[in-house]
Every structure is written in structure tokens, then in C-alpha cells.
TIVO-286709 format. One record per residue (C-alpha): chain; z, x, y; residue number from 1. Coordinates in pm, 1 decimal, always signed. Layout:
N
<tormar->A	up->Z	east->X	north->Y	milo->NUM>
...
***
This chain:
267
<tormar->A	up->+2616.8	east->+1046.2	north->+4081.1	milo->1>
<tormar->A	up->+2736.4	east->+1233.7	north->+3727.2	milo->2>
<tormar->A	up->+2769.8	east->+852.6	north->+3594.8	milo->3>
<tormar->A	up->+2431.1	east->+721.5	north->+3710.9	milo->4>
<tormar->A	up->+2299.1	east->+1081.8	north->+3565.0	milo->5>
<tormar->A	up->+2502.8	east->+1042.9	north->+3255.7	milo->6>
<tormar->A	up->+2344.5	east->+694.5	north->+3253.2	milo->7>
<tormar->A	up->+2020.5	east->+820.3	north->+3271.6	milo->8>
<tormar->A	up->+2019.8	east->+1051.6	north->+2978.8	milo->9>
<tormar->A	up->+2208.0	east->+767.1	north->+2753.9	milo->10>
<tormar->A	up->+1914.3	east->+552.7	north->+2853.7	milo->11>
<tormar->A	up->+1607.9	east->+805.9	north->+2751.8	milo->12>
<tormar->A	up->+1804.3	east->+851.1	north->+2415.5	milo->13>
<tormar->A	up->+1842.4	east->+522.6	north->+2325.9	milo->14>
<tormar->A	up->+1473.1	east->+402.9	north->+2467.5	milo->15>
<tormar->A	up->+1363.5	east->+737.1	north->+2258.7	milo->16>
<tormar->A	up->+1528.6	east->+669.5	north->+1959.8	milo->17>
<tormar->A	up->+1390.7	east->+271.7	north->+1955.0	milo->18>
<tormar->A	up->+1064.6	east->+395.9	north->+1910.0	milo->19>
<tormar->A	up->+923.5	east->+521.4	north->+1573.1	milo->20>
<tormar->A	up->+868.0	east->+808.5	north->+1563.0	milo->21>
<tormar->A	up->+514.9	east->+980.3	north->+1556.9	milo->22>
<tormar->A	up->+494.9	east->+1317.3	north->+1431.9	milo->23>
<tormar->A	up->+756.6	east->+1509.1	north->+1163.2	milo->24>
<tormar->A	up->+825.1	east->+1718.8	north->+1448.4	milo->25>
<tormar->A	up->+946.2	east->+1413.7	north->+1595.3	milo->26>
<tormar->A	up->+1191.9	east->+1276.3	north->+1345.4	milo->27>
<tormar->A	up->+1319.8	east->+1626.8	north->+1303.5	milo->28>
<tormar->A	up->+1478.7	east->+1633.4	north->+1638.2	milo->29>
<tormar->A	up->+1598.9	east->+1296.1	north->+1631.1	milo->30>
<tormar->A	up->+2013.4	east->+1145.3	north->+1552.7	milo->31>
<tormar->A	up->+1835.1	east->+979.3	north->+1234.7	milo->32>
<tormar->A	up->+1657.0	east->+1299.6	north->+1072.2	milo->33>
<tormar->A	up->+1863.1	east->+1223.2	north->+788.8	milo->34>
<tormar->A	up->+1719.7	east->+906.5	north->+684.7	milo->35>
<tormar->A	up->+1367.0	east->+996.2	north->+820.6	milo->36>
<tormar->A	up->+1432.4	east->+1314.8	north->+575.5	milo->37>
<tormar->A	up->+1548.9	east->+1058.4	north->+302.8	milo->38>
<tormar->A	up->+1260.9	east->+833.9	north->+324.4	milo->39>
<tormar->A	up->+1026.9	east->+1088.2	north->+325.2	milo->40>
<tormar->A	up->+1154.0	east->+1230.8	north->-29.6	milo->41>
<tormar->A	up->+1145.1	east->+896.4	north->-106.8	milo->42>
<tormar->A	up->+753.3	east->+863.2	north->-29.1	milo->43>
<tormar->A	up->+673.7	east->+1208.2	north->-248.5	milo->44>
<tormar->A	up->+861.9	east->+1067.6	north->-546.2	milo->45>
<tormar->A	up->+647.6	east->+783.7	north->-525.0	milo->46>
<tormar->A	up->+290.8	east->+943.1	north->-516.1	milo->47>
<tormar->A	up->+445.1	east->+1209.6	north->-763.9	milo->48>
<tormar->A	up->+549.4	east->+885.7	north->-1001.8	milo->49>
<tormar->A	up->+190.7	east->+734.6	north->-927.1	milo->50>
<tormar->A	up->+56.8	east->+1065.7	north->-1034.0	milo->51>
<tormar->A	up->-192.7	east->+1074.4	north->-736.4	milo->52>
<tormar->A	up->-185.1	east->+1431.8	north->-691.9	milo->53>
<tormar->A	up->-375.7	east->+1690.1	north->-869.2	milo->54>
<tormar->A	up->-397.6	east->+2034.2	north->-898.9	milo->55>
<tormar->A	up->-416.0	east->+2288.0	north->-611.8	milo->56>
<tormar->A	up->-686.3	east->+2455.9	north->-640.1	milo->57>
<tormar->A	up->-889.0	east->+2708.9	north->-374.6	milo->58>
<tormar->A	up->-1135.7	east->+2498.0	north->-158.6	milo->59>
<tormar->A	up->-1474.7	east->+2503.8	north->-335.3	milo->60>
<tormar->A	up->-1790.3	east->+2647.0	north->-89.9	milo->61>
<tormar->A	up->-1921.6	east->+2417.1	north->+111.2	milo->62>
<tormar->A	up->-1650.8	east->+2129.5	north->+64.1	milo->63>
<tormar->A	up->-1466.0	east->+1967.6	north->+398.0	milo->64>
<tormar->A	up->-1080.4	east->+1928.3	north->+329.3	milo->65>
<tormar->A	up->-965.3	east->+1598.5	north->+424.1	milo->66>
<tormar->A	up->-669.2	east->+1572.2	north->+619.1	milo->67>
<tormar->A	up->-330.8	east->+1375.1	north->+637.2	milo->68>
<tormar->A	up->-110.6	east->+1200.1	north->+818.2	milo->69>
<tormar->A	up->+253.2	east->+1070.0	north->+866.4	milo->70>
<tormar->A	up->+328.5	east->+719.7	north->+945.1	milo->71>
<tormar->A	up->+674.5	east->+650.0	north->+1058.6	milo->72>
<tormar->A	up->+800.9	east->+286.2	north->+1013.5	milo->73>
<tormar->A	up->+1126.5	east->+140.4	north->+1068.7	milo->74>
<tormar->A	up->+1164.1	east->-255.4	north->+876.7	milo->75>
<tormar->A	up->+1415.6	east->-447.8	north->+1099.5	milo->76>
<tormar->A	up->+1604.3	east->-817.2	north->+1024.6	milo->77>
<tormar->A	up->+1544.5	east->-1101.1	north->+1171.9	milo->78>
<tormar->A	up->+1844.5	east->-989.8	north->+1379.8	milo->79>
<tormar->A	up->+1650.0	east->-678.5	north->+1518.2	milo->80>
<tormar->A	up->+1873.1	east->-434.1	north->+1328.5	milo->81>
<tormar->A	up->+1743.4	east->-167.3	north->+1115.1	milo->82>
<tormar->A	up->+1744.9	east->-216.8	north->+739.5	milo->83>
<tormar->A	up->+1504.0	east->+41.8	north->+606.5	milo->84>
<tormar->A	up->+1356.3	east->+353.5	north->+689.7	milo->85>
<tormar->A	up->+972.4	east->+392.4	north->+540.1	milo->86>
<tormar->A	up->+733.1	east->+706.1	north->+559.4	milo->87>
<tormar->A	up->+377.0	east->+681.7	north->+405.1	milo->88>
<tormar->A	up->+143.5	east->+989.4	north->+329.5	milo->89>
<tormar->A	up->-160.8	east->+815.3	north->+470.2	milo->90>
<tormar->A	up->-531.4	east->+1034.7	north->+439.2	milo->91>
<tormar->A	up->-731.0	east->+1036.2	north->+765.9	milo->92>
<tormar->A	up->-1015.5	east->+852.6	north->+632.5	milo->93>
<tormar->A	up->-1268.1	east->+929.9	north->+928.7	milo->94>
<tormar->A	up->-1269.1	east->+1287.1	north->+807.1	milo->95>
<tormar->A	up->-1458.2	east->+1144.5	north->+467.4	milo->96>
<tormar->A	up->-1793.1	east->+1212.3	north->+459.3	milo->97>
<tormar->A	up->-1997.3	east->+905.5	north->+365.8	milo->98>
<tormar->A	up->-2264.9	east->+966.1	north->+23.8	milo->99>
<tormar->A	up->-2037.7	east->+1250.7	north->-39.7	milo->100>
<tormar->A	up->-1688.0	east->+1140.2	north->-21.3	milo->101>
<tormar->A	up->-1757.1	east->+774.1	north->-69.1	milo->102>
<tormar->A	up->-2027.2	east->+459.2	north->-139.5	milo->103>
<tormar->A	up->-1895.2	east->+159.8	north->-117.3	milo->104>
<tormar->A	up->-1595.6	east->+46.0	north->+44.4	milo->105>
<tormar->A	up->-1606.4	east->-308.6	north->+38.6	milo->106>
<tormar->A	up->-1327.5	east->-521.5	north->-104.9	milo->107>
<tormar->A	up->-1283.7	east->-920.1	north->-122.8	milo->108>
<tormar->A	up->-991.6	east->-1081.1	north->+19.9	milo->109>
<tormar->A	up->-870.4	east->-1468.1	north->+11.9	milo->110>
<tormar->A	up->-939.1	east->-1593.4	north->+394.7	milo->111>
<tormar->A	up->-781.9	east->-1871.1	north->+519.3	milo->112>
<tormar->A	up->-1013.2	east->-2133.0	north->+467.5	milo->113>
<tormar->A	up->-993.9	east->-2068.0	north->+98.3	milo->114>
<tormar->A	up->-630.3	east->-2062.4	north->+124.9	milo->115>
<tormar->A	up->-598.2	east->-2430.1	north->+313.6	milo->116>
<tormar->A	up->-851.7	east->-2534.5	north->-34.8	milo->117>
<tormar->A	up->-579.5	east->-2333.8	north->-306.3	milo->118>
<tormar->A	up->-285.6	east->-2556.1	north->-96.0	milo->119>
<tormar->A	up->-478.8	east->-2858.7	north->-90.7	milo->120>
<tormar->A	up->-549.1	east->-2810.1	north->-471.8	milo->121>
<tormar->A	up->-167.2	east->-2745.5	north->-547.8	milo->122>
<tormar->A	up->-97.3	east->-3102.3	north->-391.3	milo->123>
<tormar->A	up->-308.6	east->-3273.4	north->-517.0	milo->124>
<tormar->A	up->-272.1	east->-3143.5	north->-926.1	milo->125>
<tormar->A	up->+134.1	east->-3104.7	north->-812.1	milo->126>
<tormar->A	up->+142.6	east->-2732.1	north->-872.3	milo->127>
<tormar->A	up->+323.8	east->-2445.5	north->-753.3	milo->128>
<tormar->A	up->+269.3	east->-2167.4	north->-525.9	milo->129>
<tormar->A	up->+432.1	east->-1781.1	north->-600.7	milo->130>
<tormar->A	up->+389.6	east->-1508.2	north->-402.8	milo->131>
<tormar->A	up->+406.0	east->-1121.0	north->-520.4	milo->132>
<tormar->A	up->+346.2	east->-855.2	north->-368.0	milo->133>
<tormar->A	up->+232.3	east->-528.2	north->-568.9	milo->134>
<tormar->A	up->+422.0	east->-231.1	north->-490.5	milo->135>
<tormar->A	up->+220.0	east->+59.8	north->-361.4	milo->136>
<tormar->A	up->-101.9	east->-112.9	north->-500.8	milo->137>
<tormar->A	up->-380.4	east->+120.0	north->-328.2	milo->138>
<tormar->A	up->-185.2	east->+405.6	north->-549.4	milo->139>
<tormar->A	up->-327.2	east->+247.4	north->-910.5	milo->140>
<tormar->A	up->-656.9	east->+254.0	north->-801.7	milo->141>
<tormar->A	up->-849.7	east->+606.6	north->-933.6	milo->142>
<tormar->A	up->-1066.5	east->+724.2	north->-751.3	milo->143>
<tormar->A	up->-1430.2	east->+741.4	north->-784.0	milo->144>
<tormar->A	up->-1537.8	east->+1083.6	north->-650.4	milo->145>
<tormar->A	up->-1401.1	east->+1413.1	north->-601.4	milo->146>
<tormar->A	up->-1185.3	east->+1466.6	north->-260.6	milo->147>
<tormar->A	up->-991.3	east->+1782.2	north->-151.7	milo->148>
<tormar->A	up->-694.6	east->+1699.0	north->+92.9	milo->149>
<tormar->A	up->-553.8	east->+1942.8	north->+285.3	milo->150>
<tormar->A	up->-156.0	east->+2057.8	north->+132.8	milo->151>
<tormar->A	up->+75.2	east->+1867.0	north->+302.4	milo->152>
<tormar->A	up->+339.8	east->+2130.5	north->+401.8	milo->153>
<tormar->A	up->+603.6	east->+1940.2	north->+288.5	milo->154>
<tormar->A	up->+450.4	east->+1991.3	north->-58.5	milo->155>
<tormar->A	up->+568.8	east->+2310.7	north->-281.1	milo->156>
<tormar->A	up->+278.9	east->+2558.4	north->-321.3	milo->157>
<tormar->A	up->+291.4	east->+2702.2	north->-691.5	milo->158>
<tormar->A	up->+512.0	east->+2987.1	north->-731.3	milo->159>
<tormar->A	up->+224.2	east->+3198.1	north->-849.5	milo->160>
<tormar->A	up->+44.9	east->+3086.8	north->-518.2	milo->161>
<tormar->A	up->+334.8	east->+3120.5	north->-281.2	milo->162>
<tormar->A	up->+197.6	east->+3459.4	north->-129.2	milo->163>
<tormar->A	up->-127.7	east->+3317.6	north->-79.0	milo->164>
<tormar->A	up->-233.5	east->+3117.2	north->+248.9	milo->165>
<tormar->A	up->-218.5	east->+2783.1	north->+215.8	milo->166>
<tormar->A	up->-517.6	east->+2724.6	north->+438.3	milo->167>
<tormar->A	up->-775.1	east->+2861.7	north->+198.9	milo->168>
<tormar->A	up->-614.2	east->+2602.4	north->-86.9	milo->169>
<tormar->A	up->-671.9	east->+2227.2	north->-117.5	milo->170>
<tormar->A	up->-526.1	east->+1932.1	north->-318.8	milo->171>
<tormar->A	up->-748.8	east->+1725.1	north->-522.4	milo->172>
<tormar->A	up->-638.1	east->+1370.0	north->-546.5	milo->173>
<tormar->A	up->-640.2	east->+1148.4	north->-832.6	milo->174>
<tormar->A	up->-558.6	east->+868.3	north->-706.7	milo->175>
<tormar->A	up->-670.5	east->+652.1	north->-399.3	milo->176>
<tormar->A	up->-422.4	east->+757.8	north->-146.4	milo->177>
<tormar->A	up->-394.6	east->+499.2	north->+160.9	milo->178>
<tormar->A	up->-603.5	east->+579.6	north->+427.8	milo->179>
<tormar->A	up->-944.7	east->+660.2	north->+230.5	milo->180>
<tormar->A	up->-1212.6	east->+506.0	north->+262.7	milo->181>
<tormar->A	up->-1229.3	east->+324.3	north->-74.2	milo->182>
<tormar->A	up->-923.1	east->+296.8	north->-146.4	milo->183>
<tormar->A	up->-904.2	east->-110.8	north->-104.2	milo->184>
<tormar->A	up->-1189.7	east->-108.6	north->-359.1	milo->185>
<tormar->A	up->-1074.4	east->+66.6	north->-618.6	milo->186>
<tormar->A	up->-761.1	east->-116.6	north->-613.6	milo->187>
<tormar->A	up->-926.1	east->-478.9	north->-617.6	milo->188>
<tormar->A	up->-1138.5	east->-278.6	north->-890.3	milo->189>
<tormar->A	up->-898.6	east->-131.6	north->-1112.2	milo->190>
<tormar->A	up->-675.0	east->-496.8	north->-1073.8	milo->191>
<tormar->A	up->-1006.2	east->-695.4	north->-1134.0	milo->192>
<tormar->A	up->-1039.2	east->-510.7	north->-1444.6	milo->193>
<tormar->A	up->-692.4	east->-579.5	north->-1568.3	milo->194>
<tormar->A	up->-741.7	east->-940.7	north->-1483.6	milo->195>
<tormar->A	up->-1062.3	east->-1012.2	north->-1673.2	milo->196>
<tormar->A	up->-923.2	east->-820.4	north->-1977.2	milo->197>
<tormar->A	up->-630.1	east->-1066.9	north->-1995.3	milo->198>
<tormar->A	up->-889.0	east->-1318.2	north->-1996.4	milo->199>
<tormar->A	up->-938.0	east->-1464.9	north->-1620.1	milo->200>
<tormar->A	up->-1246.0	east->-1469.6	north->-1494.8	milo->201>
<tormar->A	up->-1361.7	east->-1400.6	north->-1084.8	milo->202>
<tormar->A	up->-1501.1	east->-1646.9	north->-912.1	milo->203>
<tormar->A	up->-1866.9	east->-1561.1	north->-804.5	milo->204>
<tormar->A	up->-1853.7	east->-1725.1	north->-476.1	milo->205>
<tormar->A	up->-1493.4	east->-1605.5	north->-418.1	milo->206>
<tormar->A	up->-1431.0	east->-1313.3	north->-604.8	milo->207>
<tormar->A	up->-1075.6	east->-1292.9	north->-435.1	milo->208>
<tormar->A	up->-1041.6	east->-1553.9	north->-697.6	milo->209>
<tormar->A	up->-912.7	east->-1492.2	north->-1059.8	milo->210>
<tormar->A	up->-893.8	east->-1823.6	north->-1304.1	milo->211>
<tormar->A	up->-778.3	east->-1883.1	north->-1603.9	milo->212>
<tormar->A	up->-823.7	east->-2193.0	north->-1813.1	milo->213>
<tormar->A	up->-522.7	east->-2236.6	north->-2058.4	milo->214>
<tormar->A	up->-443.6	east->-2527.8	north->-2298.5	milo->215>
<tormar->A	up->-276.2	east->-2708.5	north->-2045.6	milo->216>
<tormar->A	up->-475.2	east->-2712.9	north->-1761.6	milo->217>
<tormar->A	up->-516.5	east->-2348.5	north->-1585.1	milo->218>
<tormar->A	up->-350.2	east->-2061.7	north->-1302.1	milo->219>
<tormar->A	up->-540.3	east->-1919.0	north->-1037.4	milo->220>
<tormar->A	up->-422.8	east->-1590.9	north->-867.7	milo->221>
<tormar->A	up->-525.0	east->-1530.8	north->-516.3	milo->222>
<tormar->A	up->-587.6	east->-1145.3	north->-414.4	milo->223>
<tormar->A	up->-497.1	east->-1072.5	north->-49.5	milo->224>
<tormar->A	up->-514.1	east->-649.3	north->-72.7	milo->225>
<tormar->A	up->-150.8	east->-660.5	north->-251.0	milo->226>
<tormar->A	up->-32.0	east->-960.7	north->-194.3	milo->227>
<tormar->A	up->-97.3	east->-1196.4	north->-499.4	milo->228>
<tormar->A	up->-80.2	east->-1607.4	north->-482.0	milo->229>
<tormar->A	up->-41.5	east->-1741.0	north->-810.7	milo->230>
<tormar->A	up->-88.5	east->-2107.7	north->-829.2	milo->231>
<tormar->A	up->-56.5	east->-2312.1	north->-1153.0	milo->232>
<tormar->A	up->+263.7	east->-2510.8	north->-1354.8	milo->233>
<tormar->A	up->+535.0	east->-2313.1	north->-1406.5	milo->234>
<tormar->A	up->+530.4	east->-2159.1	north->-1727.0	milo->235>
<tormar->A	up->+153.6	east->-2064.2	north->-1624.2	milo->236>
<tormar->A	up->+260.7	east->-1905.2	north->-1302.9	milo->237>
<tormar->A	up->+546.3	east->-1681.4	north->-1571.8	milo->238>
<tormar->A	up->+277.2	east->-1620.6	north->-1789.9	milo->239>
<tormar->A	up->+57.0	east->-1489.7	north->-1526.6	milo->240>
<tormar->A	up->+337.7	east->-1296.7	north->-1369.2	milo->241>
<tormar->A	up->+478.8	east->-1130.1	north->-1679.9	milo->242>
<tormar->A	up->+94.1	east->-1053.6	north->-1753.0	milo->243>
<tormar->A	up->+101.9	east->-870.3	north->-1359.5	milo->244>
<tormar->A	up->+439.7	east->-713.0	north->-1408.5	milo->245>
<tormar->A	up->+376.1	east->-548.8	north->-1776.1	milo->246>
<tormar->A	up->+112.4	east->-323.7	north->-1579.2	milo->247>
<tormar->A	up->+227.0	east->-291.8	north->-1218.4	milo->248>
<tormar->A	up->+552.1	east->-273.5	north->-1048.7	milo->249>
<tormar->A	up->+521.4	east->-592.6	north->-861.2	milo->250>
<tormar->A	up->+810.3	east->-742.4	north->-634.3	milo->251>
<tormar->A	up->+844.8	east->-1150.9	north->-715.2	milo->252>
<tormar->A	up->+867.7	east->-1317.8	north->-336.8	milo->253>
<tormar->A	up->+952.2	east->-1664.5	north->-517.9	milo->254>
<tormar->A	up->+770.9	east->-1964.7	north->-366.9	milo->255>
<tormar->A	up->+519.4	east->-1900.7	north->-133.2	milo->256>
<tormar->A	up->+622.6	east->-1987.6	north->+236.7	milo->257>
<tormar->A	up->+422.5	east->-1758.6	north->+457.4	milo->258>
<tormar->A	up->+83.2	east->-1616.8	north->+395.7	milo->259>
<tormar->A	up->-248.0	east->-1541.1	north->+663.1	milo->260>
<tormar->A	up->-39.4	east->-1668.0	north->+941.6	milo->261>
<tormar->A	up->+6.1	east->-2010.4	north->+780.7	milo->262>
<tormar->A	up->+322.8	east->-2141.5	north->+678.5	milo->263>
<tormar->A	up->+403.9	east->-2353.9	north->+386.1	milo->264>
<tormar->A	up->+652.8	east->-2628.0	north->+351.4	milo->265>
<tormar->A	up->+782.5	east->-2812.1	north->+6.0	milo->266>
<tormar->A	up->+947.5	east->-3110.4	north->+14.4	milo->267>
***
């Protein structure tokens, strides 16, 4: 009996422990706080690097905080086994007031029948596909009204504020922090705007679709949210992707073999 028991509890801590986790108090009680705890610096570092967060300030009359979330992911291997530990700040959007917290919200995207014409294009001028994917892309986007965000309480409160409650303060963001509304748009905005200034132009049935004409021939670049398909020779696909990576930290994903559930193969 004090093996099946002993069974029993090994069993709810490993089938506990396989799940993500889905509040802080959560990963606090877990074996892995440490690297929950680790990732979660990580996350602040970021937003702090991104400069997304302005002052704290006392709520202004009549304003409704926004509040926040923690998302808990774990990335596994192809083997199943752990290999990074990610927390995101996220902003609970559907506490945004629309006319007041945002307008628009739309943002294009490449679909996949767009995609199938970029691959068929790439065969049949013999060009390459690259994929990159920019880092913490929603974060470069300003934003284009004022929102107040509740103080996360793993933020610091100013030492001049520290006696002060919390509750009657707010944070107002700079920058569009996932989970807002517009976010999506001001990042295909404030990319779009980079783009043309470097001298592609957007498509005006596809605006998902940058182009440049160059001397020999020209590069497209594909927006899909933050992942970026760059298509053109190969010194026009380094061109473009020195032109991405002098203004955004980008990761390079080399030739592009998966993308909107379709997979590519070169031979």
C-alpha cells in the first residue's frame, strides 16, 4: 500500500510539473522556480531594453487601468525534452476600451495562397527563399494612444513611492506591449515605415508585400506578424537582411523550409 501511495504522489508531481504552469503563484511552488524565476528576469530586461515602460504615475480621473498577465511557456526538442524556459508580460487586451484605448487594429499578413505565388515565383526566376524571424517585434511598435497598465508587482515601485499603495498608481506604456489591441498594427506600421524609407515599396493589393527593384532584377520580403520571407538572389536577400538587422534584432532561420503549415523542399 505505502508503494502504490508513494506511487501516487510521484505520479501527481511529475503529471503537475509537465504542465506549464499558469499563474506566478504557480511556478513559485514548483522544483523549477529557479528557471521560471530566471526567465522571468529575463522577460523584464527585455521590455526594460525595448524601453516599453514609462513612468509611474497616479491614475488620472476617470481612466480604466489595463491589466496584465503571465504566460508560462516551456520550448521542447524534437525529442520532447526541455530546452528553454520563456515568460511573456502579455496586456489583457479585452480590458481596452475601444475609441478610447484604440482605432484600428487591423494588420496585413502573407496567406497562403500568396505564399504558393512567392514559391512559384522563386522557381521559376531560380531564387532563394530566407526566413527571419524578428525578435520581440510587437515591442518596436509605439503606440498610438495613451494606456495606463496596472504595476506588475514584480516591478520596483520608486523609492520615493514605496510607502504609497500601489493600487492608486499606474504604468503608462510606451510601447505596444503583446496583448493590446493594436499592437500587430503598429508593428506592421512602424516596420512598413522602415521598409519604404529604404526604398521598397507595399504592394496595394498585398500590402504584406514589400518590393524592391534593384539593378539586377529585385527582393521581395514577405511579412507574416514577425516572421519575414525574403525572396530574391543572394546578395539581394544580404542586402535586404543587413538593411532588417541594422534596425531590429532579427534571428537569421537560413533557407526557408517551413512556413503557414507548408513545407518547402530544395533540390
Amino acid at each position: 500500500m505505502n508503494d502504490i501511495f508513494a506511487y501516487s504522489v510521484a505520479f501527481e508531481i511529475m503529471d503537475e510539473d509537465d504542465n506549464d504552469p499558469q499563474t506566478m503563484e504557480e511556478c513559485q511552488h514548483r522544483n523549477d522556480w529557479k528557471s521560471w524565476k530566471k526567465a522571468i528576469q529575463d522577460e523584464l530586461d527585455s521590455l526594460n531594453k525595448r524601453d516599453v515602460f514609462g513612468p509611474i504615475i497616479p491614475t488620472p480621473k476617470g481612466v480604466k487601468r489595463v491589466g496584465y498577465k503571465w504566460v508560462f511557456v516551456r520550448k521542447r526538442n524534437e525529442q520532447n525534452e526541455v530546452v528553454r524556459y520563456k515568460a511573456r508580460l502579455v496586456a489583457q487586451g479585452f480590458t481596452q476600451k475601444p475609441g478610447i484605448d484604440y482605432t484600428e487594429t487591423y494588420s496585413p499578413v502573407v496567406d497562403a495562397t500568396t505564399l504558393r505565388f512567392l514559391i512559384s515565383l522563386s522557381v521559376i526566376e531560380q531564387l532563394k527563399m530566407q526566413l527571419m524571424d524578428v525578435v520581440t517585434a510587437y515591442l518596436y511598435g509605439s503606440l498610438d494612444t495613451n494606456i495606463y497598465m496596472r504595476i506588475p508587482e514584480e516591478l520596483k515601485m520608486p523609492e520615493a513611492l514605496k510607502s504609497k499603495s500601489r493600487h492608486m498608481y499606474s504604468i503608462k506604456l510606451k510601447r505596444s506591449l503583446y496583448g493590446l489591441k493594436q499592437s500587430g498594427r503598429m508593428w506592421y506600421n512602424r516596420l512598413s515605415e522602415y521598409l519604404i524609407k529604404k526604398g521598397f515599396c507595399h504592394n496595394q493589393i498585398s500590402p504584406c508585400l514589400f518590393i524592391k527593384r534593384t539593378e539586377s532584377g529585385f527582393v521581395i520580403i514577405a511579412v507574416y506578424v514577425d516572421d519575414l520571407n525574403i525572396i530574391g538572389s543572394p546578395e539581394e536577400i544580404r542586402q535586404a537582411a543587413d538593411y532588417l538587422k541594422s534596425e531590429f534584432e532579427m534571428k537569421d532561420l537560413g533557407t526557408t523550409k517551413y512556413c503557414l503549415g507548408l513545407q518547402f523542399e530544395t533540390y
